[in-house]
C-alpha positions in Angstrom: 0.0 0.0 0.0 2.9 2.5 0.8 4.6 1.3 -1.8 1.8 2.2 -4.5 0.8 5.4 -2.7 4.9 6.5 -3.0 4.4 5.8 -6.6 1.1 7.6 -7.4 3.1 10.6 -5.7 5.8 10.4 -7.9 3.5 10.6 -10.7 1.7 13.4 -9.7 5.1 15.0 -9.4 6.4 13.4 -12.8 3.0 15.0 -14.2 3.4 18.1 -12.5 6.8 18.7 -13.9 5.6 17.8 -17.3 2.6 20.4 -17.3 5.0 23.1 -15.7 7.1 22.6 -18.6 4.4 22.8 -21.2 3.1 25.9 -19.5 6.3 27.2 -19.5 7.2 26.5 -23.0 3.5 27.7 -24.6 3.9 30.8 -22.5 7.2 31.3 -24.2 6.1 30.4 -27.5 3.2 32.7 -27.1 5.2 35.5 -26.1 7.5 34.8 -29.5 4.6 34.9 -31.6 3.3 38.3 -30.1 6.2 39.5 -30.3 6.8 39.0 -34.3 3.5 40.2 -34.7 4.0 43.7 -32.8 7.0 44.1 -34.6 5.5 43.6 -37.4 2.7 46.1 -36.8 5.2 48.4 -35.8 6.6 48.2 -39.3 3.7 48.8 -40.8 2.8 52.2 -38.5 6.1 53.3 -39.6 5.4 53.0 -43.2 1.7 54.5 -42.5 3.1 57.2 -40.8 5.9 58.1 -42.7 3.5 58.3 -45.8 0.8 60.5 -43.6 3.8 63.0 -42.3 4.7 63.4 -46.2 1.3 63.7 -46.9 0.7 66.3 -44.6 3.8 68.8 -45.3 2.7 68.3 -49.5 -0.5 69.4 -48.6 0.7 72.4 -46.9 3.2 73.4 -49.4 1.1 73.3 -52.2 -1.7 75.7 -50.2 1.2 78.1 -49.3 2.9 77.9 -53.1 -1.2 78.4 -54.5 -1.2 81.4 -52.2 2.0 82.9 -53.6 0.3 82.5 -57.3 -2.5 84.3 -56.6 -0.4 87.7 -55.7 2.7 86.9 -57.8 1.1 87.6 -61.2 2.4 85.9 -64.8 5.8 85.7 -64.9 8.8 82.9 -64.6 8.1 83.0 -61.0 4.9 81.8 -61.2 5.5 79.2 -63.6 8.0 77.9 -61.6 5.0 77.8 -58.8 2.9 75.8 -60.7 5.1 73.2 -62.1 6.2 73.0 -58.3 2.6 72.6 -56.9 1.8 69.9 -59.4 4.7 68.1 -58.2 3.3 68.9 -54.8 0.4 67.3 -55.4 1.2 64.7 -57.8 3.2 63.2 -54.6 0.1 64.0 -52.3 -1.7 61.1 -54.4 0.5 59.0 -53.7 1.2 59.1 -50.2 -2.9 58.4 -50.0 -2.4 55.6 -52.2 0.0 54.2 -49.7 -2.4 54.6 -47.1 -4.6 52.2 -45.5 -8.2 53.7 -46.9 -11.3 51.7 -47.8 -12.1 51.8 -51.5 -14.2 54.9 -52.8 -14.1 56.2 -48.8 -12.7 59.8 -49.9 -12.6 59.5 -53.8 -14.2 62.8 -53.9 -10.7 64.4 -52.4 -8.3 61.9 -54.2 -9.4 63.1 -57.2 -9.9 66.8 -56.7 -5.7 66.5 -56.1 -5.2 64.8 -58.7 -6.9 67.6 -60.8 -5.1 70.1 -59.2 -2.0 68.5 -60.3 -2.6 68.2 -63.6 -4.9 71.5 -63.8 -1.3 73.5 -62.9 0.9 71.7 -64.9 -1.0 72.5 -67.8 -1.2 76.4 -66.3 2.3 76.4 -66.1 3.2 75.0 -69.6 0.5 77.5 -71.2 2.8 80.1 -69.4 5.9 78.7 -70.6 5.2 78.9 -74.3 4.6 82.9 -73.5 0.7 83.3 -73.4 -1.4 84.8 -71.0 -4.1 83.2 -68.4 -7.3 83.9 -68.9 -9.7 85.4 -66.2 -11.2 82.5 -65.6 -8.1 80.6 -65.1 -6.8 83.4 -62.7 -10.3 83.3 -60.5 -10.2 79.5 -60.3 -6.5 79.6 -59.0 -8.2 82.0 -56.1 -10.9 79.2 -56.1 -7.9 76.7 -55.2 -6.2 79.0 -53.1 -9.1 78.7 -50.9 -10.2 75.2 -51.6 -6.6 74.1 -50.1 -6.4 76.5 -47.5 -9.2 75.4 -45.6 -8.2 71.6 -46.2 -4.5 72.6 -45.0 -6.2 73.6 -42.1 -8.4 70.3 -41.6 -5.3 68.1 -42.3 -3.2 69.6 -39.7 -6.2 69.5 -36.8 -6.3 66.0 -37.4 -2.8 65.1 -37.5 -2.6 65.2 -33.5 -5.3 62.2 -33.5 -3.5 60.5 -36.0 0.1 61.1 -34.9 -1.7 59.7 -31.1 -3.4 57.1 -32.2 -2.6 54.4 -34.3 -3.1 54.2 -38.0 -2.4 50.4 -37.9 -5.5 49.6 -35.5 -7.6 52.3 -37.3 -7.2 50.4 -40.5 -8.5 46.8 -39.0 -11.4 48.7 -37.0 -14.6 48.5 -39.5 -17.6 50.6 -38.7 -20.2 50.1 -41.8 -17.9 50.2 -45.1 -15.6 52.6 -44.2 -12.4 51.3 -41.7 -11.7 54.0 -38.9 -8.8 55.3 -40.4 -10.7 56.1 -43.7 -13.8 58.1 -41.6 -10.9 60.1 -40.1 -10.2 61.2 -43.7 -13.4 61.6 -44.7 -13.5 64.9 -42.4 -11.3 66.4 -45.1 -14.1 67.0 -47.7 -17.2 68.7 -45.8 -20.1 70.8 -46.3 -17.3 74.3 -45.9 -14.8 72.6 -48.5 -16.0 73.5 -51.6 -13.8 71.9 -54.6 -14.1 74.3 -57.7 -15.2 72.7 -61.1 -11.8 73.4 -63.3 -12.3 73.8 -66.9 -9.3 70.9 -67.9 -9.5 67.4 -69.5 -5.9 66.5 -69.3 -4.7 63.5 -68.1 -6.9 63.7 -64.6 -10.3 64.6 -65.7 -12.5 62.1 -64.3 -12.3 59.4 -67.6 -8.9 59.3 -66.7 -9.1 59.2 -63.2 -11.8 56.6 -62.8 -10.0 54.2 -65.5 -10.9 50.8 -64.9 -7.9 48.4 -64.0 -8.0 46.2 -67.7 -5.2 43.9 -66.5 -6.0 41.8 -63.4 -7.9 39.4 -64.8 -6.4 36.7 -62.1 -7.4 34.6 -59.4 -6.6 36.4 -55.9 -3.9 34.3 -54.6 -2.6 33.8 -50.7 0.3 36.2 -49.3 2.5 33.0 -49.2 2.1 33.0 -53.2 3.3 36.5 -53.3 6.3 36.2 -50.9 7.4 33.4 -53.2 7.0 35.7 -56.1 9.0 37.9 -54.2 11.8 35.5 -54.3 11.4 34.5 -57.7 12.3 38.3 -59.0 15.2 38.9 -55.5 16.9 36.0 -56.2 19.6 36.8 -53.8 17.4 37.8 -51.1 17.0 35.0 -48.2 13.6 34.3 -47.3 14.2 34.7 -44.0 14.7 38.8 -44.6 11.3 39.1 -46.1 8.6 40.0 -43.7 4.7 40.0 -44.4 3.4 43.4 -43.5 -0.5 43.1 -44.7 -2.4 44.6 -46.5 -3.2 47.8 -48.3 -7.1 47.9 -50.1 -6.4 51.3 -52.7 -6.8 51.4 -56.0 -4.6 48.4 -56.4 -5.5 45.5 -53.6 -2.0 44.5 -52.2 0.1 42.2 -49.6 3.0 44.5 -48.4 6.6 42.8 -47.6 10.0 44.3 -45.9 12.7 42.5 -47.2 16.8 43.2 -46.6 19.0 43.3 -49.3 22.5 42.1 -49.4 23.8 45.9 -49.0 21.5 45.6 -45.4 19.1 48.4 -46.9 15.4 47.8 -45.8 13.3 47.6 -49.4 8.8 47.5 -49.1 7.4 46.0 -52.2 3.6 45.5 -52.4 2.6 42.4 -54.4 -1.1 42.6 -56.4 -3.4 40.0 -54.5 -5.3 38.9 -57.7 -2.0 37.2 -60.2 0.7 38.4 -57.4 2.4 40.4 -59.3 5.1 43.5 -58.5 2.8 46.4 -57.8 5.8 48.9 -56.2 9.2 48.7 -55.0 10.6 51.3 -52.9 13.9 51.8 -50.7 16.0 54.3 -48.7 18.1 57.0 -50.9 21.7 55.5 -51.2 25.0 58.0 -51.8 25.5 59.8 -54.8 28.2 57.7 -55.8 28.1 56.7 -59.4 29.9 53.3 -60.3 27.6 52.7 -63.1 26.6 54.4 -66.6 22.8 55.6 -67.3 23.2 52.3 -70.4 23.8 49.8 -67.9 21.1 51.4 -65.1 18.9 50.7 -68.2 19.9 47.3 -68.8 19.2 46.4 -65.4 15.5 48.1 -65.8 14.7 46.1 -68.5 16.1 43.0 -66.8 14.6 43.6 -63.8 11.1 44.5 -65.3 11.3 41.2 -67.3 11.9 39.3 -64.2 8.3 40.4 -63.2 6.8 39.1 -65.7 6.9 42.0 -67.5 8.6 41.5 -70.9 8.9 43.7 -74.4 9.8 46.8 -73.3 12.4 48.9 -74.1 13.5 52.2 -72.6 11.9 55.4 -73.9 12.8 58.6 -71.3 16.1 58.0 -69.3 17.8 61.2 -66.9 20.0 61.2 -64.3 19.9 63.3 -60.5 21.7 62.8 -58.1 23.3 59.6 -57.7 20.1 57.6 -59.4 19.0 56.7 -63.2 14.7 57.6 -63.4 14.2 55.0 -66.4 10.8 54.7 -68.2 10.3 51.7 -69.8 7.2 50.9 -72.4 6.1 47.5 -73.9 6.5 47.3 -77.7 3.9 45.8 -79.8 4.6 45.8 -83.4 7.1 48.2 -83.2 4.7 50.5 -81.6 5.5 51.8 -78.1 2.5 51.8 -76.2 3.0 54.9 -73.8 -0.6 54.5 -72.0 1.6 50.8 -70.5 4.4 52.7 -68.9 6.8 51.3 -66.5 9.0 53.1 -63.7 12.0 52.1 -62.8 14.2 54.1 -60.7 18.4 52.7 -60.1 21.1 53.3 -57.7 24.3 54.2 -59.9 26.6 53.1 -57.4 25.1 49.5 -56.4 24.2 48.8 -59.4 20.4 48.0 -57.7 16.9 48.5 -58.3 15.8 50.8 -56.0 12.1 52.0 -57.2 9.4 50.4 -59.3 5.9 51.2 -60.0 3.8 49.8 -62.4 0.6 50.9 -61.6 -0.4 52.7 -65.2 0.6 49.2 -66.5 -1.6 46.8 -64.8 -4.3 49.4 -65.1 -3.8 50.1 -69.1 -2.2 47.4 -70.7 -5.0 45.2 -73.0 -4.9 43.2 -76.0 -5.4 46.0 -78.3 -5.8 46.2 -82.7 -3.5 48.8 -83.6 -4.5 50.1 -87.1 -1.7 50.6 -89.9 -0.6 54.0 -89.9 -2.0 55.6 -93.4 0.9 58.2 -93.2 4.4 57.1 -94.4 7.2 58.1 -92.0 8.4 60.8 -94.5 4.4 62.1 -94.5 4.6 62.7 -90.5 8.1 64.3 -90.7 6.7 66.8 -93.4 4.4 67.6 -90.6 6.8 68.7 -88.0 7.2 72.5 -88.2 10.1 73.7 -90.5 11.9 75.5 -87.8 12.7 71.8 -86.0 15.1 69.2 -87.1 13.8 65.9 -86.9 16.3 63.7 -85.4 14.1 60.2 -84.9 10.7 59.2 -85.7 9.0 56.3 -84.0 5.4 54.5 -84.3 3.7 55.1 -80.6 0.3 54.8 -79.2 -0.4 58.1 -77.8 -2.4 58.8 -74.3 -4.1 62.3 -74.8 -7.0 63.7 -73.5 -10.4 62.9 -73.1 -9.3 59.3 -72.7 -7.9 58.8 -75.8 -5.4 56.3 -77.1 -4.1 57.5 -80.8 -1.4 56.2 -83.1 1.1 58.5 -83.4 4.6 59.1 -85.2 6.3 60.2 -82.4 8.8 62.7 -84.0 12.0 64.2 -81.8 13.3 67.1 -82.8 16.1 69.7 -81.8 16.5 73.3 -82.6 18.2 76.0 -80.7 19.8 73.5 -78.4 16.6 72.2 -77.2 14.8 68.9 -77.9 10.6 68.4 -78.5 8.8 65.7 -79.2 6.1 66.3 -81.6 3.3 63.7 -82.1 1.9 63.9 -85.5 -1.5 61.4 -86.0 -0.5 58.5 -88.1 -4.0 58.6 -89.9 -4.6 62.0 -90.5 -1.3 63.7 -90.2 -2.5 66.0 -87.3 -0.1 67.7 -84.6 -1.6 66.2 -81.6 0.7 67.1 -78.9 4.3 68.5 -78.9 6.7 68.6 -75.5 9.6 70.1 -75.0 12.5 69.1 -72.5 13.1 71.6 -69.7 16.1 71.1 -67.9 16.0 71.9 -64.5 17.8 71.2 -60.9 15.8 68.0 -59.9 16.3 66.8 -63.6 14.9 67.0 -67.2 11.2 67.4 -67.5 8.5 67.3 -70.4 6.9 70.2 -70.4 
């Protein structure tokens, strides 16, 4: 009897032991697990916060730079406004893209900036080629004055609840359709903002704006399937440097990834859920060391974009600021570039690396398409060009232009004076749609 009674206690203290351990060990375990997934949270913030903060100063900038315009009259100073502002606010939209915001949950803002941006630009380039605004022009720039004025305003009262709080947690907190986060926007367009109608169908009137995405026609696959994509295209990436961030529902629905490179800089890269495919690559600015030429920066574009699964494209705008190659890259088709498909590619001249990538107007643009034979002969759309330019190249290209337009153009690029345009002459009628002239400034060449 004592003998079995000495043994059941030494079970119970066998047992005891055992279910101390296990405690022990899932308490550890559990502790691991929250602990990767606050750090991985805390990620996340950072990108949401660092994209909110930029948001916030381009916001302010372009109301202070719109104020400046309406009392510095037409001149080169004002111009220089302009084209500033719509950078301003070109970058605006794209910080919100990078936001966590509930589809359609503040469209109404999203695309009165992107107006703005392309409503100035266009200001500025009338003002560039000498003429005059017109009254109306001039009293919708007051318009906008006051339009962004009071949203400056609204943006900056609610950065203190954002800058408290946590984007992260807003984003996951649903009330109706909207997440948290998104209803905190939505306090930026009220009853007391009043957006002005601007008379402009460039590139961001609303059939631009509200383009339907044409290429993501694929099943939605599982953020396991796009990490592995991820390794597919950074082949000397280890797996175990890519972390899954979650996810971003914009125009684009995306898994978002931190992964280390070799040179130990932290890169994010979003991932399309439906086909997993590389939405946007972005990564720290690196010196401004320059080991490599603008040629080879653009054979790593190319090779780079093909390892997305993006192939036939060849470089058609190249410039170089700083220590980093800006390459755009459009696919080929018939030997006609089709500008509406473009690809970004942006890479460090001293590592030799890819350090940006956005192919957003790709994914959203790029269709099987019948591209009509040109009725013009090459010489016809040269004859075209105005007599005072030289033609240096001319080039088959599908053409975006406004009103949503996609037109088959010889795309004809010219010198004279020491300056180069591009002058797109219709390849069935032999009419000067658009002509663009490079502008070299400080932060690189533009097309103005």
């Amino acid at each position: 009897m004592e003998k079995s009674l000495k043994r059941s206690n030494i079970f119970l203290i066998v047992l005891s032991v055992i279910l101390a351990i296990a405690l022990v060990t899932f308490v550890v375990l559990y502790g691991i697990s929250m602990s990767n997934q606050n750090r991985l949270k805390v990620d996340l913030e950072n990108i949401y916060q660092r994209n909110y903060s930029e948001l916030v100063d381009n916001i302010n900038n372009s109301a202070i730079k719109l104020s400046k315009v309406a009392v510095s009259g037409e001149n080169a100073y004002s111009r220089n406004l302009l084209n500033e502002i719509s950078k301003n606010t070109a970058q605006a939209t794209t910080n919100l893209s990078a936001l966590p915001i509930s589809i359609n949950g503040i469209s109404e803002t999203i695309k009165f900036i992107n107006q703005v941006s392309g409503y100035t630009q266009t200001l500025s380039n009338k003002l560039d080629r000498g003429e005059n605004l017109t009254q109306q022009e001039l009293e919708t720039l007051k318009q906008l004055k006051d339009a962004f004025t009071t949203l400056k305003d609204k943006i900056n009262d609610m950065s203190t609840k954002i800058y408290n709080g946590k984007i992260y947690d807003a984003s996951v907190a649903f009330d109706g359709d909207f997440n948290k986060f998104t209803q905190i926007l939505q306090n930026l367009k009220s009853k007391d903002v009043e957006y002005p109608a601007m008379i402009y169908d460039g590139p961001f009137s609303d059939s631009m704006v509200n383009k339907d995405i044409k290429n993501m026609n694929f099943s939605k696959v599982t953020s396991d399937v796009a990490k592995s994509e991820i390794l597919d295209v950074f082949k000397d990436v280890d797996q175990n440097s890519v972390t899954y961030l979650g996810e971003t529902n914009g125009h684009f629905k995306t898994y978002d990834f931190k992964l280390i490179a070799p040179s130990e800089h932290s890169m994010y890269v979003q991932v399309t859920q439906n086909g997993a495919k590389i939405l946007t690559l972005s990564v720290g600015d690196f010196d401004d060391t320059q080991n490599y030429s603008l040629g080879t920066a653009e054979d790593i574009a190319i090779k780079f974009t093909n390892a997305t699964g993006i192939n036939e494209v060849k470089c058609v705008w190249s410039d170089v600021v700083g220590g980093d190659a800006y390459i755009n890259l459009a696919p080929v088709e018939n030997c006609v570039i089709l500008y509406p498909d473009l690809v970004k590619v942006k890479v460090d001249l001293n590592s030799g690396r890819v350090v940006g990538f956005e192919a957003s107007s790709y994914y959203t643009n790029h269709t099987k398409r019948s591209l009509k034979t040109p009725a013009l002969s090459v010489q016809s759309a040269k004859d075209e060009v105005p007599s005072s330019l030289y033609v240096k190249e001319t080039r088959l290209c599908l053409a975006p232009l406004e009103y949503n337009r996609e037109i088959l153009c010889y795309e004809n690029i010219c010198s004279h004076d020491g300056a180069t345009y591009y002058v797109y002459v219709n390849a069935t009628d032999g009419e000067i749609e658009n002509i663009l002239k490079v502008v070299e400034t400080d932060n690189g060449s533009l097309l103005m």
